[in-house]
Structures are given as C-alpha cells and as structure tokens.
PDB file with one MODEL, atoms N, CA, C and O in Angstrom:
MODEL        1
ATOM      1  N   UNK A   1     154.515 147.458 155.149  1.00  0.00           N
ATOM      2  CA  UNK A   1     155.861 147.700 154.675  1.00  0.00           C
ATOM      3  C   UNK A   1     155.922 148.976 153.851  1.00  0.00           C
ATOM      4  O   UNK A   1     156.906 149.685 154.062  1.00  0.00           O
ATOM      5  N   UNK A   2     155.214 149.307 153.127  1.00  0.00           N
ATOM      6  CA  UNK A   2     154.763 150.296 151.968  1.00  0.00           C
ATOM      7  C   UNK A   2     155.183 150.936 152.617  1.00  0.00           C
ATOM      8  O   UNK A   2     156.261 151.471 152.357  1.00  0.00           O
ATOM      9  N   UNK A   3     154.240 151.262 154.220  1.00  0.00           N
ATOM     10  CA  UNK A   3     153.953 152.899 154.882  1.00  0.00           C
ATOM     11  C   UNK A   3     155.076 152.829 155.638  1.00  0.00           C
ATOM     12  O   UNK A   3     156.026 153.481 155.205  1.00  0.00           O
ATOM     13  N   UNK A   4     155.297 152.006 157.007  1.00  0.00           N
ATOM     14  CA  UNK A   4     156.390 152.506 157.489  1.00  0.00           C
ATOM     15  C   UNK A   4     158.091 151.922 157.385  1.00  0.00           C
ATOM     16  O   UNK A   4     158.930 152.026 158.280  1.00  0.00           O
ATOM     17  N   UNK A   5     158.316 151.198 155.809  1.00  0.00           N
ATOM     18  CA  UNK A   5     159.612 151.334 155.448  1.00  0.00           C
ATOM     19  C   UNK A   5     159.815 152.305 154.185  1.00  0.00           C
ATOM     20  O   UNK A   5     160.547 153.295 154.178  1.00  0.00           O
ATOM     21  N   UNK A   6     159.199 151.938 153.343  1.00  0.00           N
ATOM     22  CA  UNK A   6     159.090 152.990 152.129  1.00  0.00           C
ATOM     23  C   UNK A   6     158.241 154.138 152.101  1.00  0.00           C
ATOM     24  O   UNK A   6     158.019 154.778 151.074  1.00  0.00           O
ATOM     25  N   UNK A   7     157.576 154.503 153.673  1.00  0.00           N
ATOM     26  CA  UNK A   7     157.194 155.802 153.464  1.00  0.00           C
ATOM     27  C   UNK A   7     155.723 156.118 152.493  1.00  0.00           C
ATOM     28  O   UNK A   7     155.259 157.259 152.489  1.00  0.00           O
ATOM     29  N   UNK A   8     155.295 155.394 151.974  1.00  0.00           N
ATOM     30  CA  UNK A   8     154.209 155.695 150.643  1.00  0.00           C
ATOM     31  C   UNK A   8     152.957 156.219 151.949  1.00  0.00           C
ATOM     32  O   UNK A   8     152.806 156.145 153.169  1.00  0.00           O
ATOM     33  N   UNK A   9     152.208 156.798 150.647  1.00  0.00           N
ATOM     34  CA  UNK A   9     150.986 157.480 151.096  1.00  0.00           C
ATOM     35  C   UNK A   9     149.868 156.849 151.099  1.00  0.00           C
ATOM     36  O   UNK A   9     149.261 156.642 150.048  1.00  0.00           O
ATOM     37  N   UNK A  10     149.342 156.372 152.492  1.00  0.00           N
ATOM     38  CA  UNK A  10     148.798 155.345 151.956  1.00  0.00           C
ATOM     39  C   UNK A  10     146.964 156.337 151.801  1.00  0.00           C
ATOM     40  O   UNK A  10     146.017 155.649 151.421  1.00  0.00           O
ATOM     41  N   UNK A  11     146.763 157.513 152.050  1.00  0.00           N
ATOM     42  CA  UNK A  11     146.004 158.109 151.654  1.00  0.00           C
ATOM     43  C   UNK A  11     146.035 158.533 150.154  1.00  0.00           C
ATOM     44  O   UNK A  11     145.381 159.504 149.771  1.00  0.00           O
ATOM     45  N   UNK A  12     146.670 157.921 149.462  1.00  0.00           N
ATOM     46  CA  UNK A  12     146.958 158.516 147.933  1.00  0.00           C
ATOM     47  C   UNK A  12     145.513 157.575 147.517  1.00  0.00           C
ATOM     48  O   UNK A  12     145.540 156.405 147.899  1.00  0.00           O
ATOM     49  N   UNK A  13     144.351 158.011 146.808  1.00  0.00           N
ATOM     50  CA  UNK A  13     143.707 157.041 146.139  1.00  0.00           C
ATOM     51  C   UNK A  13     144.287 156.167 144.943  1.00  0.00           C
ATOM     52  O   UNK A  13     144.317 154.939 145.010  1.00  0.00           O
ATOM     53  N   UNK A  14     144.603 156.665 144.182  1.00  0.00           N
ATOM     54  CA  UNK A  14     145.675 156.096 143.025  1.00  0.00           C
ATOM     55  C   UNK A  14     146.586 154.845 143.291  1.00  0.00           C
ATOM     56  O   UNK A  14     146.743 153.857 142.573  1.00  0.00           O
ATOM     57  N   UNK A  15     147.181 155.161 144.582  1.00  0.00           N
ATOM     58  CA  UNK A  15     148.222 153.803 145.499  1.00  0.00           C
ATOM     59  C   UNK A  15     147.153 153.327 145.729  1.00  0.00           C
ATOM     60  O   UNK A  15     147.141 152.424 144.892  1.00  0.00           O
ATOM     61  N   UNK A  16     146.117 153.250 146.311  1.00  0.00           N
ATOM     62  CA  UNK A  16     145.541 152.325 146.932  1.00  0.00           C
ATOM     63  C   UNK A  16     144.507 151.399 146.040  1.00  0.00           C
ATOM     64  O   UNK A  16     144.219 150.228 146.288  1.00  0.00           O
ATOM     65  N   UNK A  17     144.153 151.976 145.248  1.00  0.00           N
ATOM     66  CA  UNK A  17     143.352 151.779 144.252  1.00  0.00           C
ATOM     67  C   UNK A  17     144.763 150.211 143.340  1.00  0.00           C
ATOM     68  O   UNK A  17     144.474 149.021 143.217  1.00  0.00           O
ATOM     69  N   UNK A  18     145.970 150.807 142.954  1.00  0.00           N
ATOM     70  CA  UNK A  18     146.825 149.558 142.274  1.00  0.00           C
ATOM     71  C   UNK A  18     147.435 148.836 144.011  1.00  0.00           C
ATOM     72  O   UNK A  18     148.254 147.917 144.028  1.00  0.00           O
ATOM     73  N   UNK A  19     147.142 149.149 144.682  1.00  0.00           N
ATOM     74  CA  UNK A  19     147.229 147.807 145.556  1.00  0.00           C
ATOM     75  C   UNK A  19     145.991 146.645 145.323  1.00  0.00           C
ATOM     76  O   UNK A  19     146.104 145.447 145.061  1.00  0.00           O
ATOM     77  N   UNK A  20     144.607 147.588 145.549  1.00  0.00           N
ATOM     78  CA  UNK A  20     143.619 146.667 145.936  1.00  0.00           C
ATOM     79  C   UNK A  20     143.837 145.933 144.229  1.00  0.00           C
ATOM     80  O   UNK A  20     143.733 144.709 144.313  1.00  0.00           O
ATOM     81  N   UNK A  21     144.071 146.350 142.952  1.00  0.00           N
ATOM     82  CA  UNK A  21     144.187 146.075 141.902  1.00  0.00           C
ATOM     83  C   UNK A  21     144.685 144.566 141.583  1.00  0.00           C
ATOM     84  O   UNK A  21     144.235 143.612 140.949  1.00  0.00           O
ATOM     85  N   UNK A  22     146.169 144.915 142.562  1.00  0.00           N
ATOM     86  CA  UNK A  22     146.790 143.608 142.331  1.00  0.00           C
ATOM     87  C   UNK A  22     146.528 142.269 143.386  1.00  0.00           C
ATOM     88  O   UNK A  22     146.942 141.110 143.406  1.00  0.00           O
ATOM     89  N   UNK A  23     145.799 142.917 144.072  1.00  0.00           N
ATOM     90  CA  UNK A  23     145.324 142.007 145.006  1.00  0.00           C
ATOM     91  C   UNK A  23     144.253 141.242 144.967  1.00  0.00           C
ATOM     92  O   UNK A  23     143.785 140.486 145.818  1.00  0.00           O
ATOM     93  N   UNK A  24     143.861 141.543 143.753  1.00  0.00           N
ATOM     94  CA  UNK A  24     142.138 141.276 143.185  1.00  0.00           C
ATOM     95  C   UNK A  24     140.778 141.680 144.169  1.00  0.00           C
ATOM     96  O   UNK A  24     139.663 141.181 144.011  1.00  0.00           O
ATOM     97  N   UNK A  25     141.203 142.909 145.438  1.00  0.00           N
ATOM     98  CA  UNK A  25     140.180 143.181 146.039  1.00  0.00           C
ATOM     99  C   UNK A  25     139.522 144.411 145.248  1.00  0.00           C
ATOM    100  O   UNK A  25     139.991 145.017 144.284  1.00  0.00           O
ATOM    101  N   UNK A  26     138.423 144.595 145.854  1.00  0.00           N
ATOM    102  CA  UNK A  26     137.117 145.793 145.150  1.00  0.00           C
ATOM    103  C   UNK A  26     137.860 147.413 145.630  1.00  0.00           C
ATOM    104  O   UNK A  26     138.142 147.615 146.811  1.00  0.00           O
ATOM    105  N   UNK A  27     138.007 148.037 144.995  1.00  0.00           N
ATOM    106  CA  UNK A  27     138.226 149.406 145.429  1.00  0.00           C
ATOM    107  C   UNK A  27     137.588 150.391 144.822  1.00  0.00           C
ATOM    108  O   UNK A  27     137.598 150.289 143.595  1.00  0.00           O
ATOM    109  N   UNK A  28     136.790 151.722 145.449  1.00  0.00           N
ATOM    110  CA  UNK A  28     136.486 151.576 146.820  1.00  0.00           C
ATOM    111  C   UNK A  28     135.726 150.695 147.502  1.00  0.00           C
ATOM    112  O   UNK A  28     134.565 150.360 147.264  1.00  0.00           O
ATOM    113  N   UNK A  29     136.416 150.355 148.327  1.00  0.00           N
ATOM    114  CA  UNK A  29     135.840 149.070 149.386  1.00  0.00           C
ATOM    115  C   UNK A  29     134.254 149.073 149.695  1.00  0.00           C
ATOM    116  O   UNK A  29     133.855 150.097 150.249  1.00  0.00           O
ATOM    117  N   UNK A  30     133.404 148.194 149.451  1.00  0.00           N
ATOM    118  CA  UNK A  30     132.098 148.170 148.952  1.00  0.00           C
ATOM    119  C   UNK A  30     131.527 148.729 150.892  1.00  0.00           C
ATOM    120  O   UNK A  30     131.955 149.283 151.905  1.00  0.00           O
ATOM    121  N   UNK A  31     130.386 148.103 150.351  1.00  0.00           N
ATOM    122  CA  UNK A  31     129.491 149.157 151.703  1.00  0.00           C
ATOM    123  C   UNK A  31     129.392 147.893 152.675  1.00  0.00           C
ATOM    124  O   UNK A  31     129.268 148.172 153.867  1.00  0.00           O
ATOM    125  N   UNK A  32     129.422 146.829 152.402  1.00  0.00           N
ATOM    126  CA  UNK A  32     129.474 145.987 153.295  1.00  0.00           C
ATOM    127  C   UNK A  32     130.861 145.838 153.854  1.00  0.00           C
ATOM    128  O   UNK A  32     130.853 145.006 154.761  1.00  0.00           O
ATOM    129  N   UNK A  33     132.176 146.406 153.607  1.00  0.00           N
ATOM    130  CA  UNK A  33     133.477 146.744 154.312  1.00  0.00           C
ATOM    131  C   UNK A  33     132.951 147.943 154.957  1.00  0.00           C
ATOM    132  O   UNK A  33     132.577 148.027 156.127  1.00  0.00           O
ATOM    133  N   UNK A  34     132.961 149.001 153.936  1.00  0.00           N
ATOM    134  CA  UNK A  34     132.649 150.296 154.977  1.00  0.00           C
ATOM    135  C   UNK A  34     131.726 150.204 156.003  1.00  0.00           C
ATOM    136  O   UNK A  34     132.026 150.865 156.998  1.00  0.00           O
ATOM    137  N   UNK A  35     130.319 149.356 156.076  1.00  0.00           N
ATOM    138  CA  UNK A  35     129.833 149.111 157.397  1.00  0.00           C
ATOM    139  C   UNK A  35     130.188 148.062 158.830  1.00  0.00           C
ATOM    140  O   UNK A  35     129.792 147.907 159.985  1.00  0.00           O
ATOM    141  N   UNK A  36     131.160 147.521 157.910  1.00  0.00           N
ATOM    142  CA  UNK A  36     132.178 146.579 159.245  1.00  0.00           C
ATOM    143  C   UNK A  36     133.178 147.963 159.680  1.00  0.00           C
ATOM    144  O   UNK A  36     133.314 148.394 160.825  1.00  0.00           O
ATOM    145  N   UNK A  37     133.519 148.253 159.018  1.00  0.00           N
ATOM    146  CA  UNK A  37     134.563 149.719 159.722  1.00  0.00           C
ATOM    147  C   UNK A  37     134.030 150.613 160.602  1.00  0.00           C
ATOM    148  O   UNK A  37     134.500 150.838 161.717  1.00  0.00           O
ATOM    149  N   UNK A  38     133.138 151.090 160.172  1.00  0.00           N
ATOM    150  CA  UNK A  38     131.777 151.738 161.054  1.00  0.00           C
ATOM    151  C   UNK A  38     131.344 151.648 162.420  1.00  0.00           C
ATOM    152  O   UNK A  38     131.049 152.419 163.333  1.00  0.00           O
ATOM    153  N   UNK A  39     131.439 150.089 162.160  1.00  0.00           N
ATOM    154  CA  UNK A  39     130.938 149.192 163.552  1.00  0.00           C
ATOM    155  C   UNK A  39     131.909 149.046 164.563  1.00  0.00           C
ATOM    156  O   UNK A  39     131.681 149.287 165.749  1.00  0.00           O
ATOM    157  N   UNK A  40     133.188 148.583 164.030  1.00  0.00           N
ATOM    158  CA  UNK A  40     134.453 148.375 164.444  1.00  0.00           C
ATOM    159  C   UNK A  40     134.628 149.495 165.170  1.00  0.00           C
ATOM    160  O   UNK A  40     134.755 149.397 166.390  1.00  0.00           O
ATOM    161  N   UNK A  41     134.667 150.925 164.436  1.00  0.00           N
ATOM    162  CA  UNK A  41     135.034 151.859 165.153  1.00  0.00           C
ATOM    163  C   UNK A  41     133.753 152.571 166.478  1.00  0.00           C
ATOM    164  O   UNK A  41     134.025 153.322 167.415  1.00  0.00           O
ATOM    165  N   UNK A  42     132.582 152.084 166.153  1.00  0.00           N
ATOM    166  CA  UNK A  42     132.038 152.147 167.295  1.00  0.00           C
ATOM    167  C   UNK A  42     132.167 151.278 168.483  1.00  0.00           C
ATOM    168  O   UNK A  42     131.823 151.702 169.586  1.00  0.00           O
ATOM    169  N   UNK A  43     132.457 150.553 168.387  1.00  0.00           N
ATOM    170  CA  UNK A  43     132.836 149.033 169.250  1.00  0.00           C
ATOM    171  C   UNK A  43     133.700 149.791 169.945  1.00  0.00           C
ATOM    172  O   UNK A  43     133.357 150.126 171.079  1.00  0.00           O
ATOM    173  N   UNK A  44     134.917 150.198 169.459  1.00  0.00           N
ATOM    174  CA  UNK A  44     136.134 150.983 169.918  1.00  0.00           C
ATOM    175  C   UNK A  44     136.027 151.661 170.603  1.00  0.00           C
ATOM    176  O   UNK A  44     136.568 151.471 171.692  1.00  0.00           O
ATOM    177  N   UNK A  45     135.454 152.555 170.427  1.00  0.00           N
ATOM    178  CA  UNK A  45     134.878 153.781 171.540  1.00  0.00           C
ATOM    179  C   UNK A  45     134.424 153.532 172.166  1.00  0.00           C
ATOM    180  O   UNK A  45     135.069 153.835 173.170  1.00  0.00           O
ATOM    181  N   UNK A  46     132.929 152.754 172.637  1.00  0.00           N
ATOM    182  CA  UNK A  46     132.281 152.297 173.489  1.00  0.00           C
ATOM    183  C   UNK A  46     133.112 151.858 174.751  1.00  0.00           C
ATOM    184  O   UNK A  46     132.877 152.119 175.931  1.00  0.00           O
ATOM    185  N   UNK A  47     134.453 150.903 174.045  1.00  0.00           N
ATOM    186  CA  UNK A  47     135.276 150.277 175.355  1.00  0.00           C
ATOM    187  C   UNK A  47     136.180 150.917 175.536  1.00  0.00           C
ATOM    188  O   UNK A  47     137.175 150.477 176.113  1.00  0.00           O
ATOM    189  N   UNK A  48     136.075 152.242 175.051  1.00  0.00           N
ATOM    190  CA  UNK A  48     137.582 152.966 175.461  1.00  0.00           C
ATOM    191  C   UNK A  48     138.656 152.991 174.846  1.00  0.00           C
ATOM    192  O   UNK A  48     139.604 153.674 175.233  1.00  0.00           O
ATOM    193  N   UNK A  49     138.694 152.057 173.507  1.00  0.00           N
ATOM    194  CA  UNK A  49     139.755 152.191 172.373  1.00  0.00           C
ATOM    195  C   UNK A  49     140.164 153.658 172.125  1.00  0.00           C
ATOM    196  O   UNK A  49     139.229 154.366 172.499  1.00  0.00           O
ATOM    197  N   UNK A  50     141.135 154.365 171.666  1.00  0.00           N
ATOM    198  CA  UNK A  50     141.480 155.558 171.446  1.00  0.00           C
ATOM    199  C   UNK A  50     142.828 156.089 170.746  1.00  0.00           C
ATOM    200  O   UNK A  50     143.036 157.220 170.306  1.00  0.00           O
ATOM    201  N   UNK A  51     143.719 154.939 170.759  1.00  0.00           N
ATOM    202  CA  UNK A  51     144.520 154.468 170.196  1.00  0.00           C
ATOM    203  C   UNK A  51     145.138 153.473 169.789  1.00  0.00           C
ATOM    204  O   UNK A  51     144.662 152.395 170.145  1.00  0.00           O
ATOM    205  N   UNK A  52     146.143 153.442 169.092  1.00  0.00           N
ATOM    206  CA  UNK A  52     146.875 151.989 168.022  1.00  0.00           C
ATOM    207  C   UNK A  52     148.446 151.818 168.506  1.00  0.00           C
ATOM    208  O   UNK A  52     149.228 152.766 168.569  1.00  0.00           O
ATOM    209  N   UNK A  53     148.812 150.308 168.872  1.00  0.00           N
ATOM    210  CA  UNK A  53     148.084 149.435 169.209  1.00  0.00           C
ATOM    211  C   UNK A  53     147.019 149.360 170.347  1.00  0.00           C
ATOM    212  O   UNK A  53     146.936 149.960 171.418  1.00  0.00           O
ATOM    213  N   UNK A  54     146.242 148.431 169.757  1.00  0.00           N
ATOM    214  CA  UNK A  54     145.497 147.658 171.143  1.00  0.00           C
ATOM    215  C   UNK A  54     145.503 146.137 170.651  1.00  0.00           C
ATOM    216  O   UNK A  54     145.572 145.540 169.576  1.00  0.00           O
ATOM    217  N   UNK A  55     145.431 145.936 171.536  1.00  0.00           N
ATOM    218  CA  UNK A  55     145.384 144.307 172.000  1.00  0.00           C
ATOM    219  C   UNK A  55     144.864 143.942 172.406  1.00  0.00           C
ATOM    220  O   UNK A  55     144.909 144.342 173.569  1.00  0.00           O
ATOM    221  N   UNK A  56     143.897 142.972 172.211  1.00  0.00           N
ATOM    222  CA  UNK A  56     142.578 142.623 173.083  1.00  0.00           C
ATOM    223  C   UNK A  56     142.379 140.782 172.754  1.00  0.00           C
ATOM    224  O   UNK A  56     141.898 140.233 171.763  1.00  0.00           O
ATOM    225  N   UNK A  57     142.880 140.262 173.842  1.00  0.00           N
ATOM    226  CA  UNK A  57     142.389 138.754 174.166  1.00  0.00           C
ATOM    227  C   UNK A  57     141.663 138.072 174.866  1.00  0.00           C
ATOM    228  O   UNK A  57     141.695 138.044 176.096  1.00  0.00           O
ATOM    229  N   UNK A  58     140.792 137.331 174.014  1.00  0.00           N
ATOM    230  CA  UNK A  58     139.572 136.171 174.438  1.00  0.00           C
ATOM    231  C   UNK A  58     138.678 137.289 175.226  1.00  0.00           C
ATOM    232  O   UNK A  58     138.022 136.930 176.203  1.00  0.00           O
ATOM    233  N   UNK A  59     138.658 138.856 174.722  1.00  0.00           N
ATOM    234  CA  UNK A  59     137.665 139.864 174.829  1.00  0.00           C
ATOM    235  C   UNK A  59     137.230 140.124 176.346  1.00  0.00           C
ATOM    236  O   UNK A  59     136.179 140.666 176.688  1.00  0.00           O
ATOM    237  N   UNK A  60     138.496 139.507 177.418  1.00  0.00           N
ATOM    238  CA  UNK A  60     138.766 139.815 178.634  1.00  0.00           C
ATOM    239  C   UNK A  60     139.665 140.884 178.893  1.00  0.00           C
ATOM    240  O   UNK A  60     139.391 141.915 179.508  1.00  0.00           O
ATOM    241  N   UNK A  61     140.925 140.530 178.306  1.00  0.00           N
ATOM    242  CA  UNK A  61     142.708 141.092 178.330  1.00  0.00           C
ATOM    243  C   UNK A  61     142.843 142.044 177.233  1.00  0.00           C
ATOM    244  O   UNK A  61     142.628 141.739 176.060  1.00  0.00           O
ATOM    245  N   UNK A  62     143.209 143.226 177.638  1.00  0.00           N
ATOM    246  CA  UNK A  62     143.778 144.416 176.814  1.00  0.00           C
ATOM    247  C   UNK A  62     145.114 144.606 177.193  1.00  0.00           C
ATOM    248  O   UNK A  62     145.481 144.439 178.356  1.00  0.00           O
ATOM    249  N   UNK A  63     145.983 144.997 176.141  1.00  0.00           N
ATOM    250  CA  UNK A  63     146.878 146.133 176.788  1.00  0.00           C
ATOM    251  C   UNK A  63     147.095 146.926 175.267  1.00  0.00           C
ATOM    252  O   UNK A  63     146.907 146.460 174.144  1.00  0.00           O
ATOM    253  N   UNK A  64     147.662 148.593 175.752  1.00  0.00           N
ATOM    254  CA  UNK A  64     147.284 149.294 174.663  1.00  0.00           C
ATOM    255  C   UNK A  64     148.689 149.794 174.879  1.00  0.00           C
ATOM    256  O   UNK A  64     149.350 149.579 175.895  1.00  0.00           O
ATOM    257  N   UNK A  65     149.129 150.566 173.697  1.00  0.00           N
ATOM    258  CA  UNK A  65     150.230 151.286 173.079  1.00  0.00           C
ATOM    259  C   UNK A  65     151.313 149.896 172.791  1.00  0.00           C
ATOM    260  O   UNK A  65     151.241 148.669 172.867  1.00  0.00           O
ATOM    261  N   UNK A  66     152.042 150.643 172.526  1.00  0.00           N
ATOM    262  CA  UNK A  66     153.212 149.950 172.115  1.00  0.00           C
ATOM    263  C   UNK A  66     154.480 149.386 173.199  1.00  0.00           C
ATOM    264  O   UNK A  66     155.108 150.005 174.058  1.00  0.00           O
ATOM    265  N   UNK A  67     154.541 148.208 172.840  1.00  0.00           N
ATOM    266  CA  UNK A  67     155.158 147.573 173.872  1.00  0.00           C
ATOM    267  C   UNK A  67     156.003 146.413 173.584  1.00  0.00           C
ATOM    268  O   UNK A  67     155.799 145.776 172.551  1.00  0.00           O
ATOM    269  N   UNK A  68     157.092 146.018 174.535  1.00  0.00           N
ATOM    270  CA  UNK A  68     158.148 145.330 173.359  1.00  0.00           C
ATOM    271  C   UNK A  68     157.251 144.124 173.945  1.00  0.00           C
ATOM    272  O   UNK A  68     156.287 144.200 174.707  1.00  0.00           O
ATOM    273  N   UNK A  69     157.925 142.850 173.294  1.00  0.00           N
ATOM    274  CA  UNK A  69     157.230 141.600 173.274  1.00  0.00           C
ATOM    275  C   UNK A  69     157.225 140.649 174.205  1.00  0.00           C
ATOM    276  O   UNK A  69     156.593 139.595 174.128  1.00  0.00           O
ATOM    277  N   UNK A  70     158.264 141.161 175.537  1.00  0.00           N
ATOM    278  CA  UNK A  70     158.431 140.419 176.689  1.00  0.00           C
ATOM    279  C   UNK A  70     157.325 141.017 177.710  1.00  0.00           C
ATOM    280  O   UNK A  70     156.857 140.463 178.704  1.00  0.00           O
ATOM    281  N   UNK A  71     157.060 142.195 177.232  1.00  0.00           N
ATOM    282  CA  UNK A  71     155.464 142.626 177.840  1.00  0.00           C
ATOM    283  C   UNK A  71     154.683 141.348 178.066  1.00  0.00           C
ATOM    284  O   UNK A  71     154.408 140.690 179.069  1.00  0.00           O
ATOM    285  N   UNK A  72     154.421 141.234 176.754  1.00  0.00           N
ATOM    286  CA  UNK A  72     152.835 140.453 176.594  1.00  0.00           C
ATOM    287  C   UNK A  72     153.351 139.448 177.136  1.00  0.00           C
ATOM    288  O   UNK A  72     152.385 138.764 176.796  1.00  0.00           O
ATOM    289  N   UNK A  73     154.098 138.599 177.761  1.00  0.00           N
ATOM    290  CA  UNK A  73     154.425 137.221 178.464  1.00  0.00           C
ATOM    291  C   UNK A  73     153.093 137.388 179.734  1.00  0.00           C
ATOM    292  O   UNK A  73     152.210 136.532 179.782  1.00  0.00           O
ATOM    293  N   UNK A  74     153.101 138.241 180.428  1.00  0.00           N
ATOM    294  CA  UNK A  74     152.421 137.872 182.047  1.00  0.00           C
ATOM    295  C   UNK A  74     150.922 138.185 181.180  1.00  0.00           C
ATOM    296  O   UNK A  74     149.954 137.714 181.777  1.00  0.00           O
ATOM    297  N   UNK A  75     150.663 138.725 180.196  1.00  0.00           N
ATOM    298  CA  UNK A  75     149.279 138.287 179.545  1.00  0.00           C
ATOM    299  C   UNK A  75     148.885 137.214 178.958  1.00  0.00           C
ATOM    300  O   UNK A  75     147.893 136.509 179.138  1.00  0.00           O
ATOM    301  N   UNK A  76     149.954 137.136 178.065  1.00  0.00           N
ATOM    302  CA  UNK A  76     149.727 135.340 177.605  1.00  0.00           C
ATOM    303  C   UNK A  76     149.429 134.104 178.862  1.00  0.00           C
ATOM    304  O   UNK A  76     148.733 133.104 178.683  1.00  0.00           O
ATOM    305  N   UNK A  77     149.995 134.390 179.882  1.00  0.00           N
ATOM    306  CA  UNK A  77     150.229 133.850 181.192  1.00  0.00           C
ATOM    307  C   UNK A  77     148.886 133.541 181.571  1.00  0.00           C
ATOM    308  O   UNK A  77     148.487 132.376 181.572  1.00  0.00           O
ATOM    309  N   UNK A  78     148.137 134.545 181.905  1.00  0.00           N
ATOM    310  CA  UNK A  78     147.229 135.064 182.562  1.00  0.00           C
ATOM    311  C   UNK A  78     145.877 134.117 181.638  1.00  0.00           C
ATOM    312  O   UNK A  78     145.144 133.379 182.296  1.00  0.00           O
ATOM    313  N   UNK A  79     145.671 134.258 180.030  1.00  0.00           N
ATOM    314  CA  UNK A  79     144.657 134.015 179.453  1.00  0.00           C
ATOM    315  C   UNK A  79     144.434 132.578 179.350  1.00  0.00           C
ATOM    316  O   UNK A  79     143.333 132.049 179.198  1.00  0.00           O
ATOM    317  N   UNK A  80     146.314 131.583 179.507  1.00  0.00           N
ATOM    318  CA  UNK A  80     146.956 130.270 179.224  1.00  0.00           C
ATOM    319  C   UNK A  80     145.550 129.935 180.981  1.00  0.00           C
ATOM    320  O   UNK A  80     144.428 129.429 180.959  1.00  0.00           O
ATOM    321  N   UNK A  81     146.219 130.402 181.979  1.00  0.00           N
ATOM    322  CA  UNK A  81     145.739 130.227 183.036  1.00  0.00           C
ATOM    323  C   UNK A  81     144.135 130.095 183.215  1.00  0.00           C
ATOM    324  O   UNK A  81     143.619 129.097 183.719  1.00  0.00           O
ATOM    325  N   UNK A  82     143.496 131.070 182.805  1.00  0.00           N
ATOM    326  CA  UNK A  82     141.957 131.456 182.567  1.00  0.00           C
ATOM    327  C   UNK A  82     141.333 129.974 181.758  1.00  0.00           C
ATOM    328  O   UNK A  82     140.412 129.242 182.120  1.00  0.00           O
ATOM    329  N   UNK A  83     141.941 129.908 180.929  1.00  0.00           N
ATOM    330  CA  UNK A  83     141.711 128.441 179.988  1.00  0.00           C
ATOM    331  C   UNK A  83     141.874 127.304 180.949  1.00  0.00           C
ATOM    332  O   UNK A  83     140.877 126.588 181.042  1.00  0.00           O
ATOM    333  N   UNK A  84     142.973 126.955 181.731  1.00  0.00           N
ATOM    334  CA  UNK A  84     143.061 125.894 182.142  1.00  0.00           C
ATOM    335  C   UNK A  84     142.057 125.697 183.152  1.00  0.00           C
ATOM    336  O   UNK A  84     141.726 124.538 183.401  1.00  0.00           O
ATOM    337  N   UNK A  85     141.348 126.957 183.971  1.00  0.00           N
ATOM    338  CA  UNK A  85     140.551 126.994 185.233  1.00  0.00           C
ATOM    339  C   UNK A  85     138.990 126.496 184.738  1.00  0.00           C
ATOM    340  O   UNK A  85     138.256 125.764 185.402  1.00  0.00           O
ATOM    341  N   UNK A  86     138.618 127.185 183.168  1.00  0.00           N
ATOM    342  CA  UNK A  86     137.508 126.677 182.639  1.00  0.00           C
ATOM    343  C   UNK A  86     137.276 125.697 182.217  1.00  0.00           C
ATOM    344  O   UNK A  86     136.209 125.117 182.017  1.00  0.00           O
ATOM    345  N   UNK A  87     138.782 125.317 181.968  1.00  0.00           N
ATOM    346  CA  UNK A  87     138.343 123.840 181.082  1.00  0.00           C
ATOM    347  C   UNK A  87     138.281 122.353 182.725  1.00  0.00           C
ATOM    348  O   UNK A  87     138.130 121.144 182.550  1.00  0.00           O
ATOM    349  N   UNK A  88     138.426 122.947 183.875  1.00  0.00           N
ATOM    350  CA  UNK A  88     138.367 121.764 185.029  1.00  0.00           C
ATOM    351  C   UNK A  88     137.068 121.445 185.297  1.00  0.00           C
ATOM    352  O   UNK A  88     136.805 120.581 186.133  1.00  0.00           O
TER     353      UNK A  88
ENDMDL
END
C-alpha cells in the first residue's frame, strides 16, 4: 500500500528501517534472510523467472506478467484436475 498508493520509497533506509521497527522485525534483515533472497533469486533464473508477477503452482503451472483474475480460472482448472487424477 505504502509503494503503490502512497507512492513512498521503499528504497529509503530510514522508511524501512521504522517499518521493520514497528513490526518488531530485525533491520537490516539478518544473513539468514539475505541468504534465502540469494537463493530465491537464483532459483529464479535457473527457471527462467525474469519478471514480476509470476505465479507458480504445485511447482508444475506458471503464468507470468500481469493478468486480470479470470485468467487464472483455466489454471486453477488444470491443477484442481492434476489433483483429482493423483489422488485415483
């Protein structure tokens, strides 16, 4: 909400620093966050991630960019389906 209704920076250290503040999280984010980020973003690349959104279900089903929400119906479809075939 911060970033894209009110615009804030969310690169400001200062903002981010009285978010994590009031949130009672650690800032800067300790090394065991920064090495999940790390990883995350290698993961990403590896499969071809490259941009935001992505969407990725039961680590079969992607779909990427932005898309209204009657999209994702024939995916939800698809994963509902996948479930019912494994579970016979």
């Amino acid at each position: 909400e911060d970033y894209f209704i009110n615009g804030k920076d969310l690169g400001d250290e200062s903002y981010m620093a009285g978010i994590a503040q009031r949130h009672d999280l650690p800032y800067p984010p300790g090394a065991t966050i920064t090495h999940q980020l790390e990883n995350d973003l290698k993961d990403a690349g590896r499969i071809g991630i490259n941009g935001v959104p992505y969407f990725i279900f039961e680590s079969d089903w992607a779909i990427s960019g932005a898309h209204p929400p009657e999209s994702f119906l024939p995916l939800f479809d698809a994963v509902v389906n996948h479930r019912l075939v494994q579970a016979e």
